[in-house]
N, C-alpha and C positions, 0 to 999 in steps of 0.2 A: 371899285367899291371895296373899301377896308371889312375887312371881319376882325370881330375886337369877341371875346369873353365877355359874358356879365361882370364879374366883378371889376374888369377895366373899365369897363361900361358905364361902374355905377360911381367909379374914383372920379373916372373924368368928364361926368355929364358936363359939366360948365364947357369946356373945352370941346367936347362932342357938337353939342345945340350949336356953337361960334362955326365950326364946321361945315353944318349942314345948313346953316341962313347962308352961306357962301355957296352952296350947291352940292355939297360932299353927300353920300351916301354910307351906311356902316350898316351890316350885318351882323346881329347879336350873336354867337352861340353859346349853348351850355352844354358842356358836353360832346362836344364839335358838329351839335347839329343844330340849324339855325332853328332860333325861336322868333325872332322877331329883326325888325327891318329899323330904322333911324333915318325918319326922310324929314326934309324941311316941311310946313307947309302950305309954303307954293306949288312944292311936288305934290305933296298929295292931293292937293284942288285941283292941278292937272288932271293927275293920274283918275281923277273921280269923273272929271268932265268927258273924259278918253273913253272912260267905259260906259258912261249913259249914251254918248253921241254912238259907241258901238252897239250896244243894245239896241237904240232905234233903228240902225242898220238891219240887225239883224232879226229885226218883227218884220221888215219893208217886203211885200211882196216878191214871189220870184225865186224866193231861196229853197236853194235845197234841202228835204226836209230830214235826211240825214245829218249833213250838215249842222242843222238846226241842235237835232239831236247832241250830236256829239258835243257840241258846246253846251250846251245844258247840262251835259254827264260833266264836265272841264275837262274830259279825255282832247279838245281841240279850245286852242286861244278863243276869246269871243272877235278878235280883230280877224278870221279866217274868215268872219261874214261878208265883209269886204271883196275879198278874193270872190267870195260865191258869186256879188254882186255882179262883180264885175267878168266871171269866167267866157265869157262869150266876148266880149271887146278886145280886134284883135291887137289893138293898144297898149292893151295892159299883161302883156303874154308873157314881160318881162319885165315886170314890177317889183316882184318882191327883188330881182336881180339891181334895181338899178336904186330900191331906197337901203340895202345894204351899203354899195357902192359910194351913195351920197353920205350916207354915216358916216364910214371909212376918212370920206373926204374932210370931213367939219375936223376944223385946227383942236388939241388937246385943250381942255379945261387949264387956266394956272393954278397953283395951287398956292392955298394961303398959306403964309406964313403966321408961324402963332408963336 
């Protein structure tokens, strides 16, 4: 993910939007602290669909109510409801171990040329 400045931000919106309909992501800052994110969106309907489908994870019976908690404060991701879900399954003992791993695996993005 590129981090750009506002003012390059605002030179090359044209150039940026051509970016992120390709899949690219940029991080605003001012100041060298981000303020704002540049997603396409198709990413952000994802990303939208990602956290309701976790949401209803984590209302579903069973959870831990700390857990619960924590993610309500956002001191813990709401995707940690998952894990809650699943803490006793001894299948998934190493999960988060193995969707790192398949990340790692997936071939690089190309990148547009512009």
């Amino acid at each position: 993910m590129e981090t750009i400045n506002v003012a390059d931000a605002k030179s090359r919106l044209s150039e940026l939007l051509s970016c992120v309909t390709a899949g690219e992501r940029f991080l605003i800052q001012r100041r060298e602290r981000t303020v704002a994110v540049l997603i396409g969106a198709d990413e952000l309907d994802r990303l939208e669909r990602n956290a309701r489908a976790a949401r209803r994870l984590a209302a579903m019976p069973g959870q831990d109510e700390a857990l619960l908690e924590a993610i309500g404060q956002d001191a813990v991701h709401l995707a940690m409801a998952v894990f809650g879900l699943w803490r006793d399954d001894p299948e998934t003992t190493d999960l988060a171990e193995r969707l790192v791993a398949n990340r790692a695996s997936q071939p690089a993005r190309p990148t547009p040329e512009l």
